[in-house]
C-alpha positions in Angstrom: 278.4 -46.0 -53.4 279.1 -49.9 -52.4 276.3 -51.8 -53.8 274.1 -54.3 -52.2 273.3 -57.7 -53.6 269.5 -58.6 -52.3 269.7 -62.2 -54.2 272.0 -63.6 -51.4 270.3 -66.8 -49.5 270.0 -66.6 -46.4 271.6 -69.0 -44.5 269.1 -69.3 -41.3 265.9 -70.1 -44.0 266.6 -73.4 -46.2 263.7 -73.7 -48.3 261.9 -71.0 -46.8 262.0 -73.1 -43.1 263.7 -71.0 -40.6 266.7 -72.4 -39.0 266.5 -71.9 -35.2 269.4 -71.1 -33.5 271.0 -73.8 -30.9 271.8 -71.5 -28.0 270.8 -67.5 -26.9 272.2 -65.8 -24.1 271.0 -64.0 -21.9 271.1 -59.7 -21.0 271.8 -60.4 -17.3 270.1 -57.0 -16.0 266.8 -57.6 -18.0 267.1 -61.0 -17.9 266.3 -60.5 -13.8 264.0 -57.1 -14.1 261.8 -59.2 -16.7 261.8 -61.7 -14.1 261.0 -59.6 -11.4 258.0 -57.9 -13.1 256.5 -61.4 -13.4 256.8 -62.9 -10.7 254.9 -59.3 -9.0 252.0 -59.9 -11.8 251.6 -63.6 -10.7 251.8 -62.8 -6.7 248.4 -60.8 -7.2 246.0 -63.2 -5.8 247.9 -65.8 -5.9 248.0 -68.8 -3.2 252.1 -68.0 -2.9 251.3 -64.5 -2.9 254.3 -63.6 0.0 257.0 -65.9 -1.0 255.9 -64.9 -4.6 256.6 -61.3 -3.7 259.7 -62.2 -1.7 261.3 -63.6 -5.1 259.9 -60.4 -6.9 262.0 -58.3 -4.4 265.3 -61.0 -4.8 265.1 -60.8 -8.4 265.0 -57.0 -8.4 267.8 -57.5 -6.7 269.9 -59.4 -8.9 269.6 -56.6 -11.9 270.0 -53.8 -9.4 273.4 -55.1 -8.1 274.8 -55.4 -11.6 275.5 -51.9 -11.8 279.5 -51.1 -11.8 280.3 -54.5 -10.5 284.2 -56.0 -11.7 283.7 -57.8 -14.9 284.0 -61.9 -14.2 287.2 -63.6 -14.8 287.3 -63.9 -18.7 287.6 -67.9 -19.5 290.6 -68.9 -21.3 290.6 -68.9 -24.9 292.1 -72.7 -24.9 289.8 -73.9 -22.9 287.0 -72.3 -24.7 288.6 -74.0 -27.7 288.8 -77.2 -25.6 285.3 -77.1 -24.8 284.3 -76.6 -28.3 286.5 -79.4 -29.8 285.4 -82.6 -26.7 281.9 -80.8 -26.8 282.0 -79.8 -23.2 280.2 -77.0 -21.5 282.9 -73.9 -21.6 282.5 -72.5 -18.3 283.0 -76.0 -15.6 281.0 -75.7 -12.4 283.5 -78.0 -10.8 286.2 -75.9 -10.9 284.5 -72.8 -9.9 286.6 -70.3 -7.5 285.2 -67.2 -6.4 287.1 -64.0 -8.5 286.3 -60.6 -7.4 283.6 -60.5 -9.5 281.7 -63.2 -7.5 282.6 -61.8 -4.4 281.2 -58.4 -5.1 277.7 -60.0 -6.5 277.8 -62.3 -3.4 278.5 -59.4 -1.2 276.0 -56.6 -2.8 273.0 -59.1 -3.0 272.8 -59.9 0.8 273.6 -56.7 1.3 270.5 -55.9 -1.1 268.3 -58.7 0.6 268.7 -57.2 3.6 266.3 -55.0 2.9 263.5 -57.1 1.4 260.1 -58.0 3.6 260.1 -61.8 3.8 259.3 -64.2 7.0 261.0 -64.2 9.5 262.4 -67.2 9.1 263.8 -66.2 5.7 265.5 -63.3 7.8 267.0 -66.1 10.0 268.5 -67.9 7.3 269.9 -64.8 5.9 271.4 -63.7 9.2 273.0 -67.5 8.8 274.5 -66.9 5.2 276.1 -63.4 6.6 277.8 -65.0 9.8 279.0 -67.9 7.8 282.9 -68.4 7.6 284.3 -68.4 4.2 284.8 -72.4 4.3 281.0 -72.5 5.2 280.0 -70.5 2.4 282.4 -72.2 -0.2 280.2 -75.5 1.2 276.8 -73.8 0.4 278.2 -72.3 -3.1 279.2 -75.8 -4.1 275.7 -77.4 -2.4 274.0 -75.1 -4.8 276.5 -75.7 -8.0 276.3 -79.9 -7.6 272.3 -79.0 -7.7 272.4 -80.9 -4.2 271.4 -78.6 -1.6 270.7 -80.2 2.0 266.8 -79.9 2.9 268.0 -78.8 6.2 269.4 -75.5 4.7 267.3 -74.8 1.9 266.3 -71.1 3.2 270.4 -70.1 3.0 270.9 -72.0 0.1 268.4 -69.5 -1.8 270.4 -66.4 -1.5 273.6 -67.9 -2.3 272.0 -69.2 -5.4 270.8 -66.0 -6.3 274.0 -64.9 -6.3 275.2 -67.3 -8.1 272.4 -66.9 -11.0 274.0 -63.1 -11.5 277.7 -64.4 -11.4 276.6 -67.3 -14.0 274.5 -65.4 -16.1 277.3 -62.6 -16.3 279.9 -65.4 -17.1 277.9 -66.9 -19.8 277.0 -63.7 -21.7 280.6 -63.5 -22.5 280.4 -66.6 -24.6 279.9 -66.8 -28.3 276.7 -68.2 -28.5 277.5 -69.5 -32.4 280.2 -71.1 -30.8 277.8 -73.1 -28.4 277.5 -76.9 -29.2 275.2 -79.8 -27.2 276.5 -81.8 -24.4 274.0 -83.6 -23.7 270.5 -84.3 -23.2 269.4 -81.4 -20.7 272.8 -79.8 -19.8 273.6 -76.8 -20.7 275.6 -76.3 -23.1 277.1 -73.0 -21.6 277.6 -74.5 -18.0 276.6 -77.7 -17.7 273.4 -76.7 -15.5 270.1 -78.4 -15.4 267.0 -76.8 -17.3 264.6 -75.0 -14.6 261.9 -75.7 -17.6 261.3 -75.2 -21.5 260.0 -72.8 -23.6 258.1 -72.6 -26.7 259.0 -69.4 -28.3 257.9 -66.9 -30.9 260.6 -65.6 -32.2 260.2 -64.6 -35.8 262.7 -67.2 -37.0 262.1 -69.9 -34.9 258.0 -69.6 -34.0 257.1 -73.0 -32.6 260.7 -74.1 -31.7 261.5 -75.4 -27.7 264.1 -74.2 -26.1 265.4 -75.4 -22.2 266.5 -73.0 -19.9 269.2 -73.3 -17.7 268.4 -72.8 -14.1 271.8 -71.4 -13.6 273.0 -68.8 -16.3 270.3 -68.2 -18.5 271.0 -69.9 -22.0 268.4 -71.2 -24.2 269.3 -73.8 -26.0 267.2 -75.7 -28.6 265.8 -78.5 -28.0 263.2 -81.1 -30.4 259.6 -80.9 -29.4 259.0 -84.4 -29.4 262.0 -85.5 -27.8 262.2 -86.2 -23.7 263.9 -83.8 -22.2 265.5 -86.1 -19.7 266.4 -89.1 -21.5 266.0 -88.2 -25.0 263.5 -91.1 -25.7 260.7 -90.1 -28.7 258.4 -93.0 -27.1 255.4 -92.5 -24.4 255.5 -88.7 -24.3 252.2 -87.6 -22.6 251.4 -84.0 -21.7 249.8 -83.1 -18.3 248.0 -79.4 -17.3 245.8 -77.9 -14.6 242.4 -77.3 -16.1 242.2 -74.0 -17.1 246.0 -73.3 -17.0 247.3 -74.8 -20.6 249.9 -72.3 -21.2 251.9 -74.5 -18.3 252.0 -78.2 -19.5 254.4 -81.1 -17.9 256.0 -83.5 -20.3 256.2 -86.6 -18.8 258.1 -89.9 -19.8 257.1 -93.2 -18.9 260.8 -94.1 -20.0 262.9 -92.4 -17.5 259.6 -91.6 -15.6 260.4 -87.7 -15.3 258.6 -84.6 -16.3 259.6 -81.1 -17.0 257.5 -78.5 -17.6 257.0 -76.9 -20.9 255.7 -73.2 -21.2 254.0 -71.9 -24.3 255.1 -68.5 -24.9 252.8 -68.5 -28.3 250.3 -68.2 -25.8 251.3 -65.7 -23.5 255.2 -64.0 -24.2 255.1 -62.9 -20.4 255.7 -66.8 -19.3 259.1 -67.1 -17.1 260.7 -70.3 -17.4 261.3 -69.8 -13.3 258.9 -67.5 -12.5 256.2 -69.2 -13.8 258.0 -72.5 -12.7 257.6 -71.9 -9.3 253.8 -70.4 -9.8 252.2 -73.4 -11.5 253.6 -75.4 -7.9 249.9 -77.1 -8.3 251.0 -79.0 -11.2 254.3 -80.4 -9.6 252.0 -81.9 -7.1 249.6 -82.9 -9.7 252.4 -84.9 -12.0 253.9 -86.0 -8.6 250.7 -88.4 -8.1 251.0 -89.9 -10.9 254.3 -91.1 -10.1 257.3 -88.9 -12.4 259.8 -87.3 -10.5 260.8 -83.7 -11.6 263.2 -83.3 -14.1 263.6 -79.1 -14.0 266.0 -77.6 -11.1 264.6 -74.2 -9.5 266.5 -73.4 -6.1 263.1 -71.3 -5.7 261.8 -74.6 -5.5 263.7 -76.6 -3.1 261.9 -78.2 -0.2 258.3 -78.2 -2.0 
């Protein structure tokens, strides 16, 4: 019988505070069926009802391709080490080449959208993404990866950034999240993305604690309440809602004069950092009057 010593500290509670972690991946398949489920609870009577119900179908999407897809290209172990020691994201958007992995994702999701109801001119665009040459879709992958997507093409842009979502997420959950360390104010630290929005989470060792979530892969990684998520300034921090709706807030900074949106999930554990992103549009256009610019990237939200 080994015996068990129960008078060990624990090392994530110093003086009974709990230590939050820095990063947490992400389960890709749930990570998209969670997503899925909300976006379907927020479409009911919604404004955005159809394209609300167009993303449901999309992100249903994403987890249902996952199934018995290659496994991504594994990143070197030197460059993981690399990353670690100059404190660079580990997997780098701009050298991203498409492995079989990709491929197949990119392949079996407009394959998968195919079958979704959306507008027609959603169909168009799709029928656009499936005739494009491989230099033309190597153009819209990188569009989507330099978070610069042309408004002319935001329609095509959105599947190929679904796809990319799935590859990402699928990459990143390979990493060691211990192994995570910041890069920046609001980059990810797995691959370099730009936070769609934040989160304020329950988790039973970190209840309170705000966490940004990349718009690309998934991660959560912490970040300090107080503390823009733009610039990192601590000065002239002001938080903006739609009456009625304060489970959405925008933080806004009249340093860098942005605003990202910060969603209580103390509140409500349901909140999607895109989901409910692109369903709480009203206070984008709310925050945009008063003159910030929008921090967060959502390729659901291009164009608006």
């Amino acid at each position: 019988m080994s015996r068990v010593d129960t008078t060990e500290p624990d090392p994530s509670v110093i003086g009974n505070i709990p230590t939050p972690p820095f990063a947490r991946l992400s389960d890709p398949k749930r990570l998209f069926a969670d997503r899925a489920a909300r976006f379907r609870y927020l479409a009911e009577g919604h404004d955005l009802a159809a394209y609300l119900k167009f993303l449901a179908g999309l992100c249903e999407a994403q987890s249902a391709i996952q199934d018995d897809l290659p496994e991504p290209t594994p990143i070197d172990p030197e460059v993981l080490a690399r990353a670690h020691a100059h404190k660079m994201p580990p997997i780098d958007r701009g050298k991203f080449a498409a492995d079989p992995a990709f491929e197949a994702t990119f392949e079996r999701l407009l394959g998968a959208a195919g079958s979704l109801e959306m507008p027609a001119p959603a169909k168009d665009a799709l029928s656009r993404v499936l005739a494009a040459d491989k230099n033309a879709r190597e153009t819209m992958i990188q569009n989507v990866l330099a978070e610069a997507i042309p408004v002319e093409a935001i329609a095509e842009h959105v599947f190929v950034a679904a796809a990319l979502q799935v590859h990402f997420a699928r990459l990143a959950a390979t990493l060691n999240a211990k192994e995570l360390v910041s890069v920046g104010e609001g980059v990810c630290p797995s691959c370099g993305g730009a936070p769609s929005s934040t989160v304020i989470v329950n988790w039973p060792r970190a209840p309170g604690t705000r966490f940004c979530s990349c718009s690309l892969c998934g991660t959560l990684w912490n970040h300090i309440r107080s503390k823009c998520t733009l610039c990192g300034s601590t000065r002239k921090i002001v938080f903006q809602e739609v009456e009625g709706h304060s489970n959405v807030k925008a933080e806004t900074c009249d340093d860098c004069h942005g605003y990202m949106k910060v969603l209580n999930q103390q509140k409500d554990a349901a909140l999607d950092p895109v989901a409910d992103d692109v369903a709480t549009l009203g206070l984008d256009l709310l925050v945009r009057e008063l003159g910030f610019r929008r921090g967060g990237v959502n390729p659901f939200l291009i164009g608006y």
